[in-house]
Backbone as a ProteinNet text record, in pm:
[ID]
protein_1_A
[PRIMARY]
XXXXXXXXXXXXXXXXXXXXXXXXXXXXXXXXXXXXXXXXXXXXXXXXXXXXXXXXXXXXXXXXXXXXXXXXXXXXXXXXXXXXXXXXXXXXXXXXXXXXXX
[TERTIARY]
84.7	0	88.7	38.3	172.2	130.1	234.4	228.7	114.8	85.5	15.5	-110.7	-165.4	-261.7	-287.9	-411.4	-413.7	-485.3	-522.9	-590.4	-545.5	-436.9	-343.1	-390.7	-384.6	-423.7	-246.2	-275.7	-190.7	-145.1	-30.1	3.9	-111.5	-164.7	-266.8	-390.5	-455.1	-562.5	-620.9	-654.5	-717.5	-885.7	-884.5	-970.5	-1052.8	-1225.5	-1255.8	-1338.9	-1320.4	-1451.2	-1510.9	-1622.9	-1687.1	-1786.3	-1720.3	-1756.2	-1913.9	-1993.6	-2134.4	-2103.5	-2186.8	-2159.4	-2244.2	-2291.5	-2396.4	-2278.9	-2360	-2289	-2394.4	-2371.3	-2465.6	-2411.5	-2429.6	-2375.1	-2475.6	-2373.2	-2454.3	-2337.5	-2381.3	-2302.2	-2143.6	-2146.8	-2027.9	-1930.7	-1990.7	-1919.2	-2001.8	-1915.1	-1949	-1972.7	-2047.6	-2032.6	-2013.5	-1896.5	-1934.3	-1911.1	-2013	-1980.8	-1900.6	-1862	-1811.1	-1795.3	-1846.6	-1872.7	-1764.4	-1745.7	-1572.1	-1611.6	-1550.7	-1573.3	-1484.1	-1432.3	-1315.3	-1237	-1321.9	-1292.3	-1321	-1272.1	-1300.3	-1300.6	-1234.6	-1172.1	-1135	-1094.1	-1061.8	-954.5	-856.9	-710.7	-756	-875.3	-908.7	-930.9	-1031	-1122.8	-957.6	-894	-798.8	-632.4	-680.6	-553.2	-662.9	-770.8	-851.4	-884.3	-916.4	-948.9	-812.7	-667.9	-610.3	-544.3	-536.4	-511.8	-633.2	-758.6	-858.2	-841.4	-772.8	-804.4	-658.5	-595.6	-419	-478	-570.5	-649.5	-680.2	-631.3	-627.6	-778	-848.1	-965.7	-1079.4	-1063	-1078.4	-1086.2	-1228	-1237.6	-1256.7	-1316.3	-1362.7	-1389.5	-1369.5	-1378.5	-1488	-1610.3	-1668.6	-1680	-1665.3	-1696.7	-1788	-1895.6	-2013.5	-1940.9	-1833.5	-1803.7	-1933.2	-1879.7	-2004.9	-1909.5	-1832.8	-1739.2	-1819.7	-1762.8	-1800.6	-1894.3	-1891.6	-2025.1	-1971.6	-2053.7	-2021	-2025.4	-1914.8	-1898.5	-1915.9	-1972.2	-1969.5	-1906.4	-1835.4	-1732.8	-1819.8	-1808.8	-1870.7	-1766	-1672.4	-1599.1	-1663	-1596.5	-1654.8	-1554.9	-1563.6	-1471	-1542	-1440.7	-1445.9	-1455.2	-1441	-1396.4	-1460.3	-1488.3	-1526.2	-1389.1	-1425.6	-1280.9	-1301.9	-1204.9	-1231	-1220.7	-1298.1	-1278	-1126.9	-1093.3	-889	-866.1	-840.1	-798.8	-816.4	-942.8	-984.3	-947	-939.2	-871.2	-758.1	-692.9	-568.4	-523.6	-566.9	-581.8	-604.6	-707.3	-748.9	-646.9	-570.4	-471.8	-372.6	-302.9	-196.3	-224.7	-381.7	-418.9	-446.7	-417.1	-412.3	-545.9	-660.8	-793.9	-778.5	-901	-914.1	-989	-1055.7	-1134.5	-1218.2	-1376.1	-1433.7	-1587.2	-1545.4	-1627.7	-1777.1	-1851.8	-2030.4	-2079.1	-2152	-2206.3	-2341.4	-2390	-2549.4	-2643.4
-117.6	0	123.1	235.1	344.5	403.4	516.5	571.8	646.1	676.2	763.4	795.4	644.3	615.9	629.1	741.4	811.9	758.4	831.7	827.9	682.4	675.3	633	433.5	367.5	299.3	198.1	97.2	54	-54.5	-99.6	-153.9	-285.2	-324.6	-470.7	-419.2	-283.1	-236.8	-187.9	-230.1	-176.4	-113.5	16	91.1	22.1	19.9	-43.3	72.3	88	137.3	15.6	109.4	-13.9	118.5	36.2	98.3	77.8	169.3	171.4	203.3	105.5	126.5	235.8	352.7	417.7	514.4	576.4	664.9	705.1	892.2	962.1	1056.3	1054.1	1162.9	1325.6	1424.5	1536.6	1645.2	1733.6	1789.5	1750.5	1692.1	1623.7	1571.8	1516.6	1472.8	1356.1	1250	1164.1	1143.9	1127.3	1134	977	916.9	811.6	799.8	731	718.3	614	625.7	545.4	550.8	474.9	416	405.1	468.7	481.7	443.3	341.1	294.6	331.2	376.1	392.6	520.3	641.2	766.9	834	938.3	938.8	1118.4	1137.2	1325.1	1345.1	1511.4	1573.5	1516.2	1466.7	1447.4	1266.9	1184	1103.4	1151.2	1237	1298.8	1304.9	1398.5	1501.2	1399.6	1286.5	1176.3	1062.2	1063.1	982	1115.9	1227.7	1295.6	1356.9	1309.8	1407.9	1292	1151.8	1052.5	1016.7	1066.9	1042.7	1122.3	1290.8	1419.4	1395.5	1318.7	1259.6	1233.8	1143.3	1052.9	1128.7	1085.6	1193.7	1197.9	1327.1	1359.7	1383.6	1395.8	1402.6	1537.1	1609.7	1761.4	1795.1	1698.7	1716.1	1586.4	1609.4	1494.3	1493.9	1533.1	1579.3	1464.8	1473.2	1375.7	1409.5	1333.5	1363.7	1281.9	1304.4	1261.1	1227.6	1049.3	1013.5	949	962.5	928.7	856.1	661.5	548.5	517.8	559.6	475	487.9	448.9	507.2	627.9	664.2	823.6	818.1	903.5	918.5	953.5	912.6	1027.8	1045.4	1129.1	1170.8	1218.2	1126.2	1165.1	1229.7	1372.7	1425.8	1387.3	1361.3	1323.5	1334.4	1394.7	1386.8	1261.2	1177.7	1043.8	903.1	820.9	740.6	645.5	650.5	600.4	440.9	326	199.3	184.3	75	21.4	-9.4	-85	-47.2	74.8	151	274.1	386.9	358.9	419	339.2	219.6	116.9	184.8	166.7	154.6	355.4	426.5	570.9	557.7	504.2	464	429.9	292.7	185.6	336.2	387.3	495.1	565.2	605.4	660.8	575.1	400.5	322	313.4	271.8	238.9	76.8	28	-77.9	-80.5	-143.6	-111.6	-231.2	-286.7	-393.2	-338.4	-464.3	-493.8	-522.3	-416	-389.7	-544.8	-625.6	-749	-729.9	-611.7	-570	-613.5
0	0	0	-82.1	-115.7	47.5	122	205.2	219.9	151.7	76.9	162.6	192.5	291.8	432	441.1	573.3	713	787.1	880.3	999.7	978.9	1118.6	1076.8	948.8	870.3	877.6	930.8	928.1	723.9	705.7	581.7	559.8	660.5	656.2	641.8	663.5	662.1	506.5	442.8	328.1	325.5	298.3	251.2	93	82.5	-14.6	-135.5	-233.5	-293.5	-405.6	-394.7	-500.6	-629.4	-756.4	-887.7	-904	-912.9	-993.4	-1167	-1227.2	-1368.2	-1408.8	-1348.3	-1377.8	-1472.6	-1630.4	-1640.3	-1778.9	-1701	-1819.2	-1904.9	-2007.6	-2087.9	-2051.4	-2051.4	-1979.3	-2051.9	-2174.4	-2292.6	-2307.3	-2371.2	-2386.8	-2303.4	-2178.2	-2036.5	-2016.5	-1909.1	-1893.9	-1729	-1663.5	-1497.6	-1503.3	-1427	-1354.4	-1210	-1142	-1002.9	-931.9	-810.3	-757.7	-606	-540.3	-389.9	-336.8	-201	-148.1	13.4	96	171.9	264	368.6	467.1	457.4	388.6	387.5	484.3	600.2	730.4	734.9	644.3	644.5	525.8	494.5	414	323.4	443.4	315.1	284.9	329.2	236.7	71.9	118	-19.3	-135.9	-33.9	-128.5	-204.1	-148.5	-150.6	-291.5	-300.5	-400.2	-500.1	-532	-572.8	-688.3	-581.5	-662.1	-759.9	-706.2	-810.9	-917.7	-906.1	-1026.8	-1148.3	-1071.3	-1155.1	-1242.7	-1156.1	-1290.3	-1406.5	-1427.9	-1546	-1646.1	-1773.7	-1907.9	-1952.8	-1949	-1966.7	-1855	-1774	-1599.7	-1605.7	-1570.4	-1547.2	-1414.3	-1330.9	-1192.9	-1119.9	-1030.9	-933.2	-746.2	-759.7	-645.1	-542.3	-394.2	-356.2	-230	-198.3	-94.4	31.5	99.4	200.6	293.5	336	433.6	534.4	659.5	694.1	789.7	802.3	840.4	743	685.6	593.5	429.1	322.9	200.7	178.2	45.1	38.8	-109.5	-204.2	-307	-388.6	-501.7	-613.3	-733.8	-772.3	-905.4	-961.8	-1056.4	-1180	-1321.3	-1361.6	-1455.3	-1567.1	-1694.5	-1819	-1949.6	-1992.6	-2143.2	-2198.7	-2174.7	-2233.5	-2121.6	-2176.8	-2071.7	-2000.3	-1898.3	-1795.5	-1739.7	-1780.4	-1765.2	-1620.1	-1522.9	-1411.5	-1378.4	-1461.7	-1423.6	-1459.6	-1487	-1466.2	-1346.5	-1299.6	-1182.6	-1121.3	-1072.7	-993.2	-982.6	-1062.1	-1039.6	-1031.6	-1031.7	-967.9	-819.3	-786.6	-685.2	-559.9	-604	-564.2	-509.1	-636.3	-570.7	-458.3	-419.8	-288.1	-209.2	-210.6	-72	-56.7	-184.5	-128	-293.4	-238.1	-283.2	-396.9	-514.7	-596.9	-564	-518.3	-532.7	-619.2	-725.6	-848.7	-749.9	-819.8	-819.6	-880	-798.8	-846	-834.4	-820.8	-856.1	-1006.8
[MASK]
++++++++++++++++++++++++++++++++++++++++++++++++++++++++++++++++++++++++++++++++++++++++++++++++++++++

């Protein structure tokens, strides 16, 4: 797990989100969401937020902090963004990616 990972989180502790395939086109942008599990504070948000907004075509990144519970991201893009890719954005901020079996 990169250092990277906050809130006093030891190397065995993994943080989870989980991908919703929801995604709407809204003038030439694409929102997709994504379910973030073990976000507790600000420099969660700002440690997942600033590895999504790396991602080529990535305009915004909002997130509805729900700390202990699920938290919301709403990725904004030009382009549509694959589940590995946000995974693995994700991964660099020390959270987990688990696949939506809805």
């Amino acid at each position: 797990m990169p250092s990277g990972a906050c809130c006093g989180n030891s190397a065995n502790n993994h943080h989870t989100i989980q991908l919703t395939t929801k995604e709407t086109t809204m003038s030439q942008t694409i929102q997709t969401n994504v379910n973030v599990s073990g976000m507790t504070c600000g420099h969660c948000v700002s440690s997942v937020s600033e590895e999504l907004e790396s991602l080529n075509g990535v305009e915004n990144v909002a997130v509805d902090l729900n700390p202990g519970g699920l938290s919301t991201v709403t990725i904004t893009s030009t382009k549509e963004l694959s589940p590995s890719e946000i995974g693995e954005a994700v991964a660099e901020a020390g959270y987990l990616v688990v696949a939506n079996e809805a």
